[in-house]
C-alpha positions as CSV (number, residue, x, y, z in Angstrom):
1,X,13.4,15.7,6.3
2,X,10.6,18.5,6.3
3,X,9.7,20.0,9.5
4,X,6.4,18.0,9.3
5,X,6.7,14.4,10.2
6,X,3.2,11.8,10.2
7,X,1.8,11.3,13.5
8,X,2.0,7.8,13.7
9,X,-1.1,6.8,16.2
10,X,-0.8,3.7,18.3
11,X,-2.4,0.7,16.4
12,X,-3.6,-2.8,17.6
13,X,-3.0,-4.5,14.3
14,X,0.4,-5.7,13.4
15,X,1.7,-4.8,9.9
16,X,4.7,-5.3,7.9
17,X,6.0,-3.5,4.4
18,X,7.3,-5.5,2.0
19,X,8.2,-4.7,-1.9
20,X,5.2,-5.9,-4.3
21,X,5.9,-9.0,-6.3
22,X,3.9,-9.1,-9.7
23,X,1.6,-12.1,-8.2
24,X,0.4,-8.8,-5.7
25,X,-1.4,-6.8,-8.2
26,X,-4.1,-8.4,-7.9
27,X,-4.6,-7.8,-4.5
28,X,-3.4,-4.7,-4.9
29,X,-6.4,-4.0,-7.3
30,X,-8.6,-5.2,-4.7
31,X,-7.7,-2.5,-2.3
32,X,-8.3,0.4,-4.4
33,X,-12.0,-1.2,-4.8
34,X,-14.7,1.3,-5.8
35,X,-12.2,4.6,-5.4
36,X,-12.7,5.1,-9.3
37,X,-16.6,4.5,-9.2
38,X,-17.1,7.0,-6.4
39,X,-15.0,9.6,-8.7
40,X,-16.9,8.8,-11.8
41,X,-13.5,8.1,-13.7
42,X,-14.2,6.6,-16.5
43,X,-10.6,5.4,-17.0
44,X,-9.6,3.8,-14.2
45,X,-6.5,1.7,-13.7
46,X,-7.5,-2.0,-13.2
47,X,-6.0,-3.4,-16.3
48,X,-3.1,-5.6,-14.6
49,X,-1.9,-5.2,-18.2
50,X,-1.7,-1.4,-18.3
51,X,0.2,1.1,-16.1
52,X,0.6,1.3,-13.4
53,X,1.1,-2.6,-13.1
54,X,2.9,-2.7,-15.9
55,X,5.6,-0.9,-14.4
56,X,6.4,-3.3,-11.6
57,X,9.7,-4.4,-13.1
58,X,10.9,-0.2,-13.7
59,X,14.0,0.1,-11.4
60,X,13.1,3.5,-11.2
61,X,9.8,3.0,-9.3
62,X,8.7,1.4,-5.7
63,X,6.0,-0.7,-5.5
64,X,5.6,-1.6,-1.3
65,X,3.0,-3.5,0.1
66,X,1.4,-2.9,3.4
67,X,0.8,-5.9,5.3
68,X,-1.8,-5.8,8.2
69,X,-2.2,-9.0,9.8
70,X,-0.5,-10.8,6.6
71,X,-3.3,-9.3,4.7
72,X,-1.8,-7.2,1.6
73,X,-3.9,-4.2,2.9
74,X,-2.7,-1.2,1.0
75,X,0.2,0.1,-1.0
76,X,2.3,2.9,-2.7
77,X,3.6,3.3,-6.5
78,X,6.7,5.6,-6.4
79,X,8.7,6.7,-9.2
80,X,12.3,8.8,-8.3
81,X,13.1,11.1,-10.8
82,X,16.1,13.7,-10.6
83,X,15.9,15.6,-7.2
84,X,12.4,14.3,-6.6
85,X,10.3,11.4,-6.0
86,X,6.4,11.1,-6.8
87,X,3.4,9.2,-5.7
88,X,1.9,7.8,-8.3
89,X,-0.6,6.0,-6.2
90,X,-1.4,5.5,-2.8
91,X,-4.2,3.2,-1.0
92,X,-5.3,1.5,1.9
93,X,-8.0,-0.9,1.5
94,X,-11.4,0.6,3.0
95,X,-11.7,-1.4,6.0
96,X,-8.4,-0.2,7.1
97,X,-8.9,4.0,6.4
98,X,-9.1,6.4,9.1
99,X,-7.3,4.1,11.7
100,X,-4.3,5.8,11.2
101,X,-2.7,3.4,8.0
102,X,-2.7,6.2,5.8
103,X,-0.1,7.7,8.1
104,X,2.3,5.4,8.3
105,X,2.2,4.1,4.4
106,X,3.2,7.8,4.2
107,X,6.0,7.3,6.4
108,X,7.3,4.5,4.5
109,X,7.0,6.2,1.5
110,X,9.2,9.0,2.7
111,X,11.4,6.7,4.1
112,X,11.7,4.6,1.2
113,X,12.1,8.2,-1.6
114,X,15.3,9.1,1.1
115,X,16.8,5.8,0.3
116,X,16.3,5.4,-3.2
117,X,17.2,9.2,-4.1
118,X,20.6,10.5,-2.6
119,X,19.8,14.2,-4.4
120,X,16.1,14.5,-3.2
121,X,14.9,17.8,-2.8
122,X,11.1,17.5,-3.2
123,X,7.9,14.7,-2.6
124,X,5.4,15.5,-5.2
125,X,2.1,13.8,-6.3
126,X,-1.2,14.2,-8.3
127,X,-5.1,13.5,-7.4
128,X,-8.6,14.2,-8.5
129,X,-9.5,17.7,-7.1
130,X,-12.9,15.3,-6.0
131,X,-10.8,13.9,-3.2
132,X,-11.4,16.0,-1.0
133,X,-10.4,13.8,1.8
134,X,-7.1,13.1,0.3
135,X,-6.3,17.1,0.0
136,X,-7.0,17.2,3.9
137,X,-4.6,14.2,4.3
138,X,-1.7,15.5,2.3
139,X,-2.3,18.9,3.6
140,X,-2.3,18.1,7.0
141,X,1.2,16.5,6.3
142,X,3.2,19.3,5.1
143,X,2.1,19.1,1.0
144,X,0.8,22.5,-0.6
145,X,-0.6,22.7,-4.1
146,X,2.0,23.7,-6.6
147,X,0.5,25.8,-9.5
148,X,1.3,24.1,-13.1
149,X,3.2,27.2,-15.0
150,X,6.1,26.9,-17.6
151,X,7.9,28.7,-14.7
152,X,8.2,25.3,-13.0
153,X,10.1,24.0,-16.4
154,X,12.9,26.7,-15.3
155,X,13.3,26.0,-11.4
156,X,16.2,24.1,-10.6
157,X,14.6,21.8,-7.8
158,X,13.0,18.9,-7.5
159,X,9.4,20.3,-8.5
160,X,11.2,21.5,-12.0
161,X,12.8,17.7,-12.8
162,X,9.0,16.6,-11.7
163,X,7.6,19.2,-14.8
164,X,10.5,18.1,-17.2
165,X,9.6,14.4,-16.7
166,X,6.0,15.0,-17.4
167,X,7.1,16.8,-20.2
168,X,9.3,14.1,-21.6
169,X,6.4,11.5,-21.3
170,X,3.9,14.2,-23.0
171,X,1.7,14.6,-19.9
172,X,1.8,18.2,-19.5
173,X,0.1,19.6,-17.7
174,X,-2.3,17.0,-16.4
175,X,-5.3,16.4,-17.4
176,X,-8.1,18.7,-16.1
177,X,-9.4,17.9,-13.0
178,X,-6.1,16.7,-11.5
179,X,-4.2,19.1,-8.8
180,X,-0.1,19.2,-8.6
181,X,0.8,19.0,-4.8
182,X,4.3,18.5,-3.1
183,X,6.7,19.1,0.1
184,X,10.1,20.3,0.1
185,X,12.6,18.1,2.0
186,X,15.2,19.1,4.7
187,X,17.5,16.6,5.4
């Protein structure tokens, strides 16, 4: 993979991954909390009804559930595309940031985009430029911030099948206010 792995710290808890179920989202909800209310988004997605949730049955996408004392605790969204996959959402509940969760739901996710895409070349993902704490996170493991320029429609890579896909859905670029970040991948 990429020359930067997670630091995985030593934690007390005991946690398990497994795949979300649709009778999770509601939990899953709950651990996202007031992330949208801190941002001011006036759009955020708690509908179970609406993507992401809607999505649960896509056999192109990962839902995973992070279990921490049997506690659904936090979770990833995934979707593998052509030569990349992309976090779509990632979240440990509250409680649980800053005690080194965030690392290892990471891990998993990489874990989890190796398995499900033999041609991976690139991790990619998209946040509110407000998160300021996420930025430091995904910067601290390996991400940069990709520039969104009709150059990336003509790269060859996993960043350019990311742009074509957004493309194809008619959500290009994103919307103001979101920032394009991803990591090449050595295997």
């Amino acid at each position: 993979m990429s020359n930067v792995k997670p630091k995985i710290r030593k934690i007390k808890e005991s946690y398990s991954f497994r795949v979300a179920k649709e009778d999770d989202i509601d939990d899953m909800i709950n651990v996202i909390g007031d992330y949208y209310n801190i941002l001011e988004d006036d759009s955020p997605p708690l509908d179970r009804n609406n993507a992401p949730w809607s999505w649960i049955t896509d056999s192109d996408l990962t839902f995973k559930v992070l279990l921490i004392n049997e506690e659904i605790s936090g979770f990833f969204i995934a979707r593998h595309i052509a030569k990349s996959s992309h976090l779509h959402s990632f979240f440990i509940k509250e409680t649980y940031r800053g005690k080194g969760f965030g690392e290892i739901l990471l891990a998993e996710h990489w874990e989890d985009a190796i398995k499900n895409n033999s041609n991976i070349e690139t991790l990619t993902l998209h946040m509110h430029v407000e998160n300021t704490s996420a930025t430091g996170f995904y910067l601290k493991h390996g991400y940069k911030k990709i520039i969104q320029a009709p150059l990336l429609f003509q790269e060859n890579n996993g960043f350019g099948c990311w742009a074509l896909n957004c493309k194809e859905k008619d959500q290009w670029p994103l919307r103001k206010g979101i920032d394009l970040y991803g990591l090449v991948i050595k295997l």
